[in-house]
ROTOR-45697 format. One line per 5 residues: number of its first residue (from 1); their letters; for each residue y, z, x of N, C-alpha, C. Coordinates in nm, 4 decimals, decimal comma, m for minus. Each point is the difference from the previous one (the first is absolute). Example, Ala and Ser with C-alpha at 12.3 -4.5 7.8 and 13.67 -1.06 7.14 Angstrom:
1 = as = m0,5690:0,7800:1,3190:0,1190:0,0000:m0,0890:0,1200:0,0000:0,0900 | 0,1050:m0,0720:m0,0350:0,1190:0,0060:0,0820:0,1090:0,0730:m0,0770
//
This chain:
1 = xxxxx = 3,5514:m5,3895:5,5900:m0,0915:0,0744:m0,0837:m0,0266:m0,0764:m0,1291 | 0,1062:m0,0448:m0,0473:0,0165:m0,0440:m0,1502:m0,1030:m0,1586:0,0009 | m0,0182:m0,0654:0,1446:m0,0847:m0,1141:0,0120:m0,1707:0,0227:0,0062 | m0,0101:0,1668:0,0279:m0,1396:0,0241:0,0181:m0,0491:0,0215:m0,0953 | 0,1097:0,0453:m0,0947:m0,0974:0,0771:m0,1246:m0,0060:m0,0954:m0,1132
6 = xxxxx = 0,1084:m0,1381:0,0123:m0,0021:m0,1348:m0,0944:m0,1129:m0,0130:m0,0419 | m0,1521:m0,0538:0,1138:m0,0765:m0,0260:m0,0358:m0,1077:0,1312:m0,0832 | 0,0185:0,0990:0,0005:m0,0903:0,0788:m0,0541:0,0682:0,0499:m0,1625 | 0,1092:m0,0151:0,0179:0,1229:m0,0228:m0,1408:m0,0576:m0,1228:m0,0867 | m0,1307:m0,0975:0,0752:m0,0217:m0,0767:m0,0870:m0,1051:0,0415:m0,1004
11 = xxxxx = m0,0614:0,0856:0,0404:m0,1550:0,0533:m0,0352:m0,0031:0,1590:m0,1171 | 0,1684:0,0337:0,0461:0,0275:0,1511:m0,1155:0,1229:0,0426:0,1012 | 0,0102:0,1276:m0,0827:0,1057:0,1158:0,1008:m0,0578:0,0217:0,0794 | 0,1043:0,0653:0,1039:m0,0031:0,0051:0,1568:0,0723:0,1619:m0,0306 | 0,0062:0,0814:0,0827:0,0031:0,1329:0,0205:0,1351:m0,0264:0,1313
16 = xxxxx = 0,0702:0,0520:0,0901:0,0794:0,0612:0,0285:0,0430:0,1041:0,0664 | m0,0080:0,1004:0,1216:0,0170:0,1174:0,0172:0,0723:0,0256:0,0628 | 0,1451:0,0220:0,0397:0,0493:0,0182:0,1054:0,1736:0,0788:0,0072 | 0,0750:0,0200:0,0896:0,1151:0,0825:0,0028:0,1352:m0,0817:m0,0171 | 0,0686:0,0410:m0,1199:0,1319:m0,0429:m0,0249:0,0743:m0,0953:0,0491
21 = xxxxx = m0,0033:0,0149:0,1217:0,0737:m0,1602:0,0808:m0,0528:m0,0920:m0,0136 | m0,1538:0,0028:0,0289:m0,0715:m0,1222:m0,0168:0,0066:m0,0187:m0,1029 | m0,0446:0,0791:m0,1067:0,0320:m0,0497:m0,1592:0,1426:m0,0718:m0,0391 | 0,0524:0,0519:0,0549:0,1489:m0,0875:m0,0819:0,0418:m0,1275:0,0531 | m0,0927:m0,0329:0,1644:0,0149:m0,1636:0,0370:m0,1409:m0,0284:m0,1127
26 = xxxxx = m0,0816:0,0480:0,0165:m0,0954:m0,0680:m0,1092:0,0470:m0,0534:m0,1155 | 0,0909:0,0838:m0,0645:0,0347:m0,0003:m0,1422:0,0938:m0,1313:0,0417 | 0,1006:0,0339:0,0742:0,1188:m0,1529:0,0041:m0,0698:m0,0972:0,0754 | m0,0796:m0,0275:0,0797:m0,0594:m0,0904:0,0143:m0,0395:m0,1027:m0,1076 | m0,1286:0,0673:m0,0873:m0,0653:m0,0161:m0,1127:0,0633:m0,0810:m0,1122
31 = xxxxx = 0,1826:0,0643:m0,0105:0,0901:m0,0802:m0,0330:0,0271:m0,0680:0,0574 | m0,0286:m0,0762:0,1100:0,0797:m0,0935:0,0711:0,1212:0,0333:0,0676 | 0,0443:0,0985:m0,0040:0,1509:0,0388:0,0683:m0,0006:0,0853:0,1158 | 0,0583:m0,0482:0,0689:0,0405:0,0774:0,1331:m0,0242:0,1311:0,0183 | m0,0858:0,0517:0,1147:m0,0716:0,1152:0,0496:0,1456:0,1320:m0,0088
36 = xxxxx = 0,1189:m0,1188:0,0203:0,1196:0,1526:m0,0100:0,0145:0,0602:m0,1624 | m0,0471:m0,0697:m0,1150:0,0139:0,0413:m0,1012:m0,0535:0,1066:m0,0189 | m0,1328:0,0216:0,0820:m0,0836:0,1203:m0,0131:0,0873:0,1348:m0,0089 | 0,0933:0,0182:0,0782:0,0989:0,1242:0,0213:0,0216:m0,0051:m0,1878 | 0,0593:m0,0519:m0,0741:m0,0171:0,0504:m0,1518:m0,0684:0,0217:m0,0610
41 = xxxxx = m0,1763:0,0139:0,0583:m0,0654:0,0416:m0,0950:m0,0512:0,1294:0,0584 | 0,0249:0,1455:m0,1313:m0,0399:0,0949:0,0546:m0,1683:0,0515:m0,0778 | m0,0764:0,0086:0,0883:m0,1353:0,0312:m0,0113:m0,0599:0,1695:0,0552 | m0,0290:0,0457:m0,1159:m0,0547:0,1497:0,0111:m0,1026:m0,0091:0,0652 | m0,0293:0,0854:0,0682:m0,1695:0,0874:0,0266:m0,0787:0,0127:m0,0864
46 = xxxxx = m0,0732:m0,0877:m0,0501:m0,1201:m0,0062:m0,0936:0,0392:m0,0613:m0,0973 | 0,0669:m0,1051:m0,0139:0,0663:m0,0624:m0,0897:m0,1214:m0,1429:m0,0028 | 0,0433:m0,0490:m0,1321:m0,1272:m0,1480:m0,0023:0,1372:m0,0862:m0,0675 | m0,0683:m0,0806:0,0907:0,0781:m0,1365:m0,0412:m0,0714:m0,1194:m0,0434 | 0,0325:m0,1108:m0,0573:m0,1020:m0,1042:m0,0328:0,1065:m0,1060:m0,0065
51 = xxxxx = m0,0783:m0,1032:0,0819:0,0694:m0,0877:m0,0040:m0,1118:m0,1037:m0,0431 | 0,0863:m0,1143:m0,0764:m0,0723:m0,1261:m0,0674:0,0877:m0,1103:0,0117 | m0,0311:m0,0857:m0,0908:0,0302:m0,0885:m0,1046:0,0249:m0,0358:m0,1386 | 0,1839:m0,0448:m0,0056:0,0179:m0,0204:m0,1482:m0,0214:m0,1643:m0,0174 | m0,0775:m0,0204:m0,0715:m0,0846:m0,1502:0,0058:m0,0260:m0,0249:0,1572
56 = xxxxx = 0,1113:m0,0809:0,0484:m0,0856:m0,0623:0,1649:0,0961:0,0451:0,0770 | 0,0955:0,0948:m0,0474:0,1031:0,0892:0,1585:m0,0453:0,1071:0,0079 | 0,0557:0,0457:0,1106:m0,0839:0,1120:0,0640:0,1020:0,0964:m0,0560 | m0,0112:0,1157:m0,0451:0,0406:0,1059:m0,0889:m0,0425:0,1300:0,0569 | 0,1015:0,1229:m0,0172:m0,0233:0,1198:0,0374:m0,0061:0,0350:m0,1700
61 = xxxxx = m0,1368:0,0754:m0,0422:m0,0823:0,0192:m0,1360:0,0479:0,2095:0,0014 | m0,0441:m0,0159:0,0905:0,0214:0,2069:m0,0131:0,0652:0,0242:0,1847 | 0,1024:0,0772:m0,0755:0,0812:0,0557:0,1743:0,0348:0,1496:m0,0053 | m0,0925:0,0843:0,0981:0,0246:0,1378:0,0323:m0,0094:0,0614:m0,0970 | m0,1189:m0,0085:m0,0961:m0,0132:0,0937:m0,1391:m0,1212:0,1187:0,0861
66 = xxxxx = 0,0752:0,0932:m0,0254:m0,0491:0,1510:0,0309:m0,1594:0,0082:0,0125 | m0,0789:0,0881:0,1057:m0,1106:m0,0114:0,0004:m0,0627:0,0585:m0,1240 | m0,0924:0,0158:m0,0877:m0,0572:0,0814:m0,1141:m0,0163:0,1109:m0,0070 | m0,0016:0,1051:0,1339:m0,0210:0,1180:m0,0068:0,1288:0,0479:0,0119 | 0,0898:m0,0598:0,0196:0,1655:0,1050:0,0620:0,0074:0,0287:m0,1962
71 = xx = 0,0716:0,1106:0,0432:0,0619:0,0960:m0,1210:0,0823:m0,1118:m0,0655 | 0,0265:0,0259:m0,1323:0,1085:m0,0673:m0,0984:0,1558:0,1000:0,0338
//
């Protein structure tokens, strides 16, 4: 996944949509680390994540911050 969306990552943000498992190989992928790391990352139902770059490594920027409408 992370090779398809490289090239359109060149042009702006890229969007994202999908269910928890896949997200958390996305996320450790993205880092470079092994698809089993995914099991430590826990990802809500409607949660946004953002992943980037700090200068030229690949960086997790925002992880599982609450959707805008859930209650405080």
């Amino acid at each position: 996944m992370i090779g398809r969306v490289l090239p359109y990552l060149e042009r702006g943000d890229v969007a994202l949509v999908g269910h928890g498992h896949m997200l958390r190989v996305l996320v450790v992928r993205w880092l470079e680390l092994d698809p089993a790391f995914g099991a430590r990352f826990v990802l809500d139902a409607g949660g946004l994540s953002i992943l980037g770059h700090e200068h030229e490594t690949r960086a997790v920027l925002r992880l599982n911050e609450p959707a805008l409408n859930e209650p405080a």
